[in-house]
C-alpha positions as CSV (number, residue, x, y, z in Angstrom):
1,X,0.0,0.0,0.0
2,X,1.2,3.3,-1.0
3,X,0.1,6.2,1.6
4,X,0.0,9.6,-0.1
5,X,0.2,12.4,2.8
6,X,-2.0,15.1,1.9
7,X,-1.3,18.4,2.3
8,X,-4.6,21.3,1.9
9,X,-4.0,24.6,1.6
10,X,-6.3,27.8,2.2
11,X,-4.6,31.2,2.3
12,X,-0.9,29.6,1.9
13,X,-1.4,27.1,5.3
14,X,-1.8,23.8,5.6
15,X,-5.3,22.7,7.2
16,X,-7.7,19.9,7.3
17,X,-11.6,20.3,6.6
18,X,-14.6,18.3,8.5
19,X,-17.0,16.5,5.8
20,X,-15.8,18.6,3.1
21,X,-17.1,21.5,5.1
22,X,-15.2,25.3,4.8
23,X,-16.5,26.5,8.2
24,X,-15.2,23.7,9.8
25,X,-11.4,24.6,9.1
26,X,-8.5,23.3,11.6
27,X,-5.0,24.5,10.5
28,X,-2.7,21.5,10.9
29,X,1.1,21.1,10.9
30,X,3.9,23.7,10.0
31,X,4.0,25.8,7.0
32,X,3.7,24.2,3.6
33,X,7.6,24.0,3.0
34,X,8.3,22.7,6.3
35,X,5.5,19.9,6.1
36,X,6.8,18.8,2.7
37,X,10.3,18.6,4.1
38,X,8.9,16.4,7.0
39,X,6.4,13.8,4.7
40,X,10.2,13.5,2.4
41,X,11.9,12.7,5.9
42,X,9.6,10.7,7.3
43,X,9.6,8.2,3.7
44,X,6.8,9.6,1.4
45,X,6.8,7.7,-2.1
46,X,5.0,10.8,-3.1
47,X,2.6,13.5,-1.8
48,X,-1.3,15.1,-2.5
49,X,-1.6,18.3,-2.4
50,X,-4.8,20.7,-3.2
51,X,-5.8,24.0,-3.4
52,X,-8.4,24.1,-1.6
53,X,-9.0,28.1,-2.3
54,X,-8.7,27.1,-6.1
55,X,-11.2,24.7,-6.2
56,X,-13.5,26.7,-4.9
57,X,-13.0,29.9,-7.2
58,X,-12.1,27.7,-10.6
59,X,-8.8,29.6,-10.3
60,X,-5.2,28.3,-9.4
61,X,-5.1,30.8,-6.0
62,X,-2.2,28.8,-4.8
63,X,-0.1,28.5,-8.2
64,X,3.0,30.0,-7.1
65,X,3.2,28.2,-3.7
66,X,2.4,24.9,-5.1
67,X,4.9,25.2,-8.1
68,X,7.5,26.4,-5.8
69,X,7.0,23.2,-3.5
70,X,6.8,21.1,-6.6
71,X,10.8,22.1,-7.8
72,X,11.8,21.8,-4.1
73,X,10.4,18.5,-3.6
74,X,12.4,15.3,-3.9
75,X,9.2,12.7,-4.5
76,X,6.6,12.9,-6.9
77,X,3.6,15.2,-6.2
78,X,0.0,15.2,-7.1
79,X,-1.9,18.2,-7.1
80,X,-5.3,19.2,-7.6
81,X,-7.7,22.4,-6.7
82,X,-8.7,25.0,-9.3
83,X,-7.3,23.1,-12.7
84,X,-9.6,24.2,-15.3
85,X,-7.5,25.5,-18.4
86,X,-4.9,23.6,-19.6
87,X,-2.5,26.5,-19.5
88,X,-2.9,26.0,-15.5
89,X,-1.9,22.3,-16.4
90,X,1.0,22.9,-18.0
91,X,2.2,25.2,-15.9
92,X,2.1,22.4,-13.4
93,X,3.8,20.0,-15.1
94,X,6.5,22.4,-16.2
95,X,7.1,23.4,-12.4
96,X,7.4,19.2,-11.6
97,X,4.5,18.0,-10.7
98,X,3.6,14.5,-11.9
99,X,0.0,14.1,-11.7
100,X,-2.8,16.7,-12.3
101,X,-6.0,15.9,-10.9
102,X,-9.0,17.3,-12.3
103,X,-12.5,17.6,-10.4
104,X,-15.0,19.8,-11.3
105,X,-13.3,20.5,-15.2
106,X,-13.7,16.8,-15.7
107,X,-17.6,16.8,-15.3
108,X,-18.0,20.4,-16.6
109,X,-15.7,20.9,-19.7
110,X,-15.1,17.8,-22.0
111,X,-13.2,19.6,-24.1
112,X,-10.5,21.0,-22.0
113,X,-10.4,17.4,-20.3
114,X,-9.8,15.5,-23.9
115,X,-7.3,18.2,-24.5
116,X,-5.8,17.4,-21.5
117,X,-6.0,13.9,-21.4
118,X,-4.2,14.3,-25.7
119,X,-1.2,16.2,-24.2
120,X,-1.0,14.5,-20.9
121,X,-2.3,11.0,-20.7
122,X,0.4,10.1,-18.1
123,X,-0.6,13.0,-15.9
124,X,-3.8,13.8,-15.6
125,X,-5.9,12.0,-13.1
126,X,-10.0,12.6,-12.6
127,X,-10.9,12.9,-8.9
128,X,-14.3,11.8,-8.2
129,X,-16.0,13.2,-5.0
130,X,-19.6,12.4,-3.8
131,X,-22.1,12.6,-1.6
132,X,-24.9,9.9,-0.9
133,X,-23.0,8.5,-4.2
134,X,-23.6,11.5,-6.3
135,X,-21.1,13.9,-7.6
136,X,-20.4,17.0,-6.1
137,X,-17.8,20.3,-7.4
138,X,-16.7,23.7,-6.5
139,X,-14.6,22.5,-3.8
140,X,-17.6,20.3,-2.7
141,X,-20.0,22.9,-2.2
142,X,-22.2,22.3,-5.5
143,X,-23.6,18.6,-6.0
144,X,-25.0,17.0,-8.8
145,X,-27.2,14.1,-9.7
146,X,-24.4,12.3,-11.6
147,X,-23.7,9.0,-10.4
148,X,-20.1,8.4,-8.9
149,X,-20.0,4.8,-11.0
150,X,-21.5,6.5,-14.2
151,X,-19.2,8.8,-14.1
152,X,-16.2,6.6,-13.5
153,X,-17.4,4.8,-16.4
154,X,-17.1,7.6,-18.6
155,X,-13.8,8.7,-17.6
156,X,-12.6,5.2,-18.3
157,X,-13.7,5.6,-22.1
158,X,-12.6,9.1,-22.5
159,X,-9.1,7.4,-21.6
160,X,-8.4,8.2,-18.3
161,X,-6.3,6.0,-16.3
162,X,-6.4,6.5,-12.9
163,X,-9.0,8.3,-10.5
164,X,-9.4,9.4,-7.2
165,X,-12.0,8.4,-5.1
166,X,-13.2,10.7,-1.7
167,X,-16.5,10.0,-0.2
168,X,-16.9,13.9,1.6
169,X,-19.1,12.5,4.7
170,X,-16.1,10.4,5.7
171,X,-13.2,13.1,4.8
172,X,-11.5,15.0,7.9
173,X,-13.9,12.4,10.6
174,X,-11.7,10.1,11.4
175,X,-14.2,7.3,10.8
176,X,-13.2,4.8,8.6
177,X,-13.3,4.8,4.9
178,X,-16.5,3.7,2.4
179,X,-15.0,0.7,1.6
180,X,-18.5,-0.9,-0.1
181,X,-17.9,2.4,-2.5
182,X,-14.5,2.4,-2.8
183,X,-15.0,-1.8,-4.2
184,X,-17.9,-0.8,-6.2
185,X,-16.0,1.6,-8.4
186,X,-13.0,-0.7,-8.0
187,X,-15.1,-3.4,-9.5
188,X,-16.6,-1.4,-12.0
189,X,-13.8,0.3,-13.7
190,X,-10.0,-0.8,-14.9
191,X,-8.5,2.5,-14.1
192,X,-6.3,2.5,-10.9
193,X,-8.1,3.6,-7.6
194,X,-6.8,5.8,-5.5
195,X,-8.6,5.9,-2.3
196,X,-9.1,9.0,0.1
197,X,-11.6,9.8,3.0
198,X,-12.0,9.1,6.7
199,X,-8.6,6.6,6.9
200,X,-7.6,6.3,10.2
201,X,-5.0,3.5,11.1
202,X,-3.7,0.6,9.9
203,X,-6.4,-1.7,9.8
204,X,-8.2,0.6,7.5
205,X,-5.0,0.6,4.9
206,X,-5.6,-3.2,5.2
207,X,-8.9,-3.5,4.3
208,X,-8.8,-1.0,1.0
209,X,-5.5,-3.4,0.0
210,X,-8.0,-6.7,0.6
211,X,-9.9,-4.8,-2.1
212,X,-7.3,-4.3,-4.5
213,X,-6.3,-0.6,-4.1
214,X,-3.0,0.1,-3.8
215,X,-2.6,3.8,-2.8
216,X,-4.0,5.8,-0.3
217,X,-4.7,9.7,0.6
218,X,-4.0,9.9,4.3
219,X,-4.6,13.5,5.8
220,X,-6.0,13.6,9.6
221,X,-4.5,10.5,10.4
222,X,-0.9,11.3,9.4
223,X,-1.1,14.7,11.4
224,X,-2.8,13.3,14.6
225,X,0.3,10.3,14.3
226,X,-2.3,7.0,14.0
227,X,-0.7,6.5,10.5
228,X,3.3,6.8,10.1
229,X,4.8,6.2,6.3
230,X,6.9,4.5,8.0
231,X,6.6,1.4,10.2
232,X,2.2,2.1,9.3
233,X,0.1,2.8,11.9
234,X,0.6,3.5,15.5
């Protein structure tokens, strides 16, 4: 199991959001440099970052910060938050990071994803959020009545190869993940599945592997210390 740290950020800090939820907003660990420095130290294969302000304006707030981060880092990063124009994605790539995850563009603009998915098919991965299994964008705060599996679907013929997976009323709660969710799209899609949402120690790790996903978003955990990278869970 791979564990991908995550690291949100509003305003240029790092915090952690309840269910999705901007009014519930805790700052967590140091500034953004010095977390990255410590998720490289402590043996991260590679590390999730969003901006969180980006996703819900449509803009890249947090461009500069994230970029410089990206050519400081010594591991792969994964970004997502605000991505809709594929000028924003290549300026991520050009600044280092690996995979580009689009949210909201992916549901709402076709076009720029198939661009984006022509001149990036490594990169680019589609992050699917939902609540009560439907879709929801704009950082979370807009849902739809497209189904998460449907939509999956879709993204797997459009060419997309791996997908992120968050189900909001278990982000941030320290709860356990949806694992019935997580092994219905697992089941219903070849792309690689990249769970995220409400893991909280080791045994939870376990039981998305026993599925068949092989990387994880950890956030709440890794800050409160009930998931190490390394040595797993306390």
């Amino acid at each position: 199991m791979k564990i991908l740290p995550a690291m949100d950020l509003i305003d240029g800090k790092c915090v952690r959001l309840y269910q999705g939820d901007f009014n519930q907003t805790t700052q967590v660990g140091s500034d953004p440099e010095s977390q990255l420095k410590t998720f490289i130290e402590d043996g991260a294969e590679i590390i999730h970052i969003v901006d969180l302000d980006g996703a819900r304006s449509g803009n890249p707030e947090q461009l500069e910060l994230i970029s410089k981060l990206s050519r400081s880092s010594t591991v792969p990063i994964q970004v997502g938050g605000g991505i809709r124009s594929i000028e924003t994605v290549k300026a991520y790539i050009e600044a280092g990071v690996e995979r580009v995850v689009l949210g909201t563009a992916a549901l709402q603009d076709e076009t720029f994803l198939k661009q984006a998915l022509e001149n990036y098919p490594e990169n680019i991965v589609i992050g699917i959020d939902a609540r009560d299994e439907k879709v929801a964008v704009s950082g979370w705060e807009t849902e739809t009545d497209v189904d998460y599996i449907e939509f999956a679907k879709k993204m797997e013929q459009l060419g997309v190869r791996r997908i992120v997976f968050t189900d909001i009323s278990k982000d941030g709660t320290m709860q356990g993940p949806n694992l019935l969710q997580l092994q219905k799209i697992n089941e219903a899609v070849n792309c690689e599945i990249v769970a995220s949402g409400g893991i909280r120690n080791q045994a939870d790790l376990d039981a998305i592997s026993e599925i068949g996903i092989t990387e994880a978003i950890v956030g709440k955990a890794m800050y409160e210390g009930t998931i190490k990278l390394r040595g797993g869970a306390l």
